[in-house]
C-alpha positions as CSV (number, residue, x, y, z in Angstrom):
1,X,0.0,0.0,0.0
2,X,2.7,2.3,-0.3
3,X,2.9,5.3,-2.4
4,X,-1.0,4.4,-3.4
5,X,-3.5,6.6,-3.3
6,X,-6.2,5.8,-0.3
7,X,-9.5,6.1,1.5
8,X,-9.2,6.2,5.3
9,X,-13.1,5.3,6.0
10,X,-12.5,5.2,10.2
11,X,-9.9,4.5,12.7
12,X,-9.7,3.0,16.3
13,X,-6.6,4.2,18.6
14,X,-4.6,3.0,21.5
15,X,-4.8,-0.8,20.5
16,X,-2.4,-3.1,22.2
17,X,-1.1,-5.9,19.9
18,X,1.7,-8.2,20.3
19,X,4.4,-6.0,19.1
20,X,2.7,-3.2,21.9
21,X,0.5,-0.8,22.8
22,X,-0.8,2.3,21.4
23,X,-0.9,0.9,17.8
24,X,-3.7,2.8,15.1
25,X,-6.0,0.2,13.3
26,X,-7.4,2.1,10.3
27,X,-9.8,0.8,8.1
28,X,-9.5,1.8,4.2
29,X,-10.0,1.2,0.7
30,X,-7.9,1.5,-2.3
31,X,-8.3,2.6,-5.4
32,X,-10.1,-0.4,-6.5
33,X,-12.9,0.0,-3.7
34,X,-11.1,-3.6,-1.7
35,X,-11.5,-2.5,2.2
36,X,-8.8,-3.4,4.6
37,X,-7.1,-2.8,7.5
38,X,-3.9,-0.9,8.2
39,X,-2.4,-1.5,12.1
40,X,0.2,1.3,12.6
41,X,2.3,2.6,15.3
42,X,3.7,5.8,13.0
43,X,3.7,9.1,15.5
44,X,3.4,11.1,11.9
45,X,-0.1,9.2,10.8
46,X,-1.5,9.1,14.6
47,X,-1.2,12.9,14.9
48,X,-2.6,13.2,11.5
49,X,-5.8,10.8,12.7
50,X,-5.9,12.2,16.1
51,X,-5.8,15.5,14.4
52,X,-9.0,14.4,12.0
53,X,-11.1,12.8,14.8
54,X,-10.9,16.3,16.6
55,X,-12.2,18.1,13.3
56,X,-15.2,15.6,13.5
57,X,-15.6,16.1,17.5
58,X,-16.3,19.7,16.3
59,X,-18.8,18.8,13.9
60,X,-16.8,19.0,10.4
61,X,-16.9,15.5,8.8
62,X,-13.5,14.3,7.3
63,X,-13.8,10.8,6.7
64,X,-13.9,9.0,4.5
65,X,-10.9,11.1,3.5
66,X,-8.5,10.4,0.4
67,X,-4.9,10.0,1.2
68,X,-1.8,8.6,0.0
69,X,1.1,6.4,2.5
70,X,4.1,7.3,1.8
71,X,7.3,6.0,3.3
72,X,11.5,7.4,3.9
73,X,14.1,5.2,3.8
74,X,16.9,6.0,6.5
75,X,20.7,4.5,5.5
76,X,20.7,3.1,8.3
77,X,17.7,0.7,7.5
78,X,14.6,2.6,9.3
79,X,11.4,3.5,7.8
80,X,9.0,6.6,8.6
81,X,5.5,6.5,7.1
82,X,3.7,9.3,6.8
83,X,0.6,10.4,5.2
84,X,0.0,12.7,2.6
């Protein structure tokens, strides 16, 4: 799903899984409508969510919202996904 476009439909936050807690499940589509999940512990796309869910606390609806993941490759062999 990387460097495709797409559609965060919803999210549920501070999920504990077995590589820890405070992981982001998002549920989305891509480009050919197929829904699936995303489980993410990226600071960058859980501000951006946490961010989104406040918009719609205050009454402006963001989701579904179209999107692309993108990802940086560190020389020393991390990754950093962030949303677009």
């Amino acid at each position: 799903m990387i460097n495709r476009k797409i559609k965060v439909i919803d999210f549920v936050d501070n999920i504990k899984t077995k590589e820890g807690d405070g992981r982001v499940v998002m549920k989305v589509s891509d480009e050919y409508d197929s829904a699936f999940k995303i489980i993410t512990s990226s600071r960058k796309i859980i501000d951006v969510l946490q961010q989104a869910r406040k918009l719609e606390l205050n009454g402006e609806h963001v989701f579904p919202q179209s999107t692309e993941i993108h990802c940086n490759l560190f020389s020393n062999g991390s990754k950093e996904y962030y949303l677009l």
